[in-house]
C-alpha positions in Angstrom: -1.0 14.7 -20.0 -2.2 11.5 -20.6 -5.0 9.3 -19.0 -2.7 7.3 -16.8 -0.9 10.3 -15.7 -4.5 12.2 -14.7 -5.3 8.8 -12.4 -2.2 9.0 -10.5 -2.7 12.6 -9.4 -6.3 11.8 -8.6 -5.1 8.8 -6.4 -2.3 11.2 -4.9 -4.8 14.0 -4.0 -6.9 11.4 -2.5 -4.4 10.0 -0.4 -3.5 13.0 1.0 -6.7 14.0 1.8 -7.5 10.6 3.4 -4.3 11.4 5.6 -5.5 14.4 6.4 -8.4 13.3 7.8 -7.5 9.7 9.3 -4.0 9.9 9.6 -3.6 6.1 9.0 -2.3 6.6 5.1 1.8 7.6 4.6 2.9 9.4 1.3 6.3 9.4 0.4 8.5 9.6 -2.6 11.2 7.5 -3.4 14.3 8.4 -5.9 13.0 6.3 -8.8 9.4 6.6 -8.5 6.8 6.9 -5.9 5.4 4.7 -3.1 2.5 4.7 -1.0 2.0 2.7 2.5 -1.5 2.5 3.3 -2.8 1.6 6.9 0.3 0.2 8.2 -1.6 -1.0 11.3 -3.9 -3.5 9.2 -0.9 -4.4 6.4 2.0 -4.7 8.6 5.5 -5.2 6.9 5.9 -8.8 7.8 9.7 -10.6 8.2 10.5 -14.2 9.3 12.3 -11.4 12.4 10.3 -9.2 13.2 6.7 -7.2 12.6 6.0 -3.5 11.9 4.6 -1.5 13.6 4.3 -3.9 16.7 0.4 -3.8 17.1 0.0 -5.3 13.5 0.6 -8.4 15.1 -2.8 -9.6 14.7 -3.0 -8.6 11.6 0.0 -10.6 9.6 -1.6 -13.9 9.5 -3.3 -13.2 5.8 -5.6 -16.6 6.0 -7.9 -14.2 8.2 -9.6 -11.7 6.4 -10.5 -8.4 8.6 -11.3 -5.1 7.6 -9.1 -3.1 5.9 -6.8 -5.1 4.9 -5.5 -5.2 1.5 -5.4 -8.3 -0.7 -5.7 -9.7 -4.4 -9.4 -9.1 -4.2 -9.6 -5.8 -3.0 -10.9 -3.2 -4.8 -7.7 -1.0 -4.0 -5.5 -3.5 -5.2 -7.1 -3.7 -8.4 -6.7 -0.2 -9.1 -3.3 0.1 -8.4 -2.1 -2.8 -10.3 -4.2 -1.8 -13.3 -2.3 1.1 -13.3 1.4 -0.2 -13.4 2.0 -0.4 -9.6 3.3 -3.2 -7.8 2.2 -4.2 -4.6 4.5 -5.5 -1.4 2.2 -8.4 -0.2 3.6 -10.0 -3.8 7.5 -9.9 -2.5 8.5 -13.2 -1.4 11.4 -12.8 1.2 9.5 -10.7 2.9 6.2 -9.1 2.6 5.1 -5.3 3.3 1.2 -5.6 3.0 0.8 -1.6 3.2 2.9 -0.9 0.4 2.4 0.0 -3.4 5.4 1.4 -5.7 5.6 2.5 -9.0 8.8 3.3 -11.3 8.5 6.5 -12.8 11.1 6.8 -15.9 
């Protein structure tokens, strides 16, 4: 197995152990790769319609910087695009702050 492949099951394993214990983190697999959605309630999925979940409200406007949010600087961020995975704050029709994806051939 190589390097790469070791880190992703680490991150995995974390995340499900940060769910566990804080319920804010949401694994799921997709059909051509895997995603992750990380505390949905700070990076909300963000349309010109609508905001999700709800309460994110106060956290879409991404000119104020409050805890746990993810951006370009955080050190979650870094760690997933080092490692091949794209990030849904980078989308530009719509943006889903909580979300990192990877294609898995």
């Amino acid at each position: 197995m190589q390097m790469t492949n070791y880190l992703c099951l680490i991150i995995i394993l974390l995340v499900f152990a940060i769910e566990l214990f804080q319920e804010q983190i949401c694994f799921l697999i997709i059909l051509n790769g895997t995603a992750i959605d990380i505390n949905p309630l700070y990076n909300p999925y963000v349309t010109k319609e609508c905001i999700s979940p709800e309460a994110g409200i106060k956290y879409a406007d991404r000119s104020i910087n409050q805890e746990y949010q993810v951006n370009e600087s955080d050190a979650l961020y870094k760690i997933f695009i080092k490692h091949g995975w794209s990030w849904g704050g980078n989308w530009t029709n719509k943006k889903d702050y909580q979300h990192f994806e990877k294609n898995i051939d």
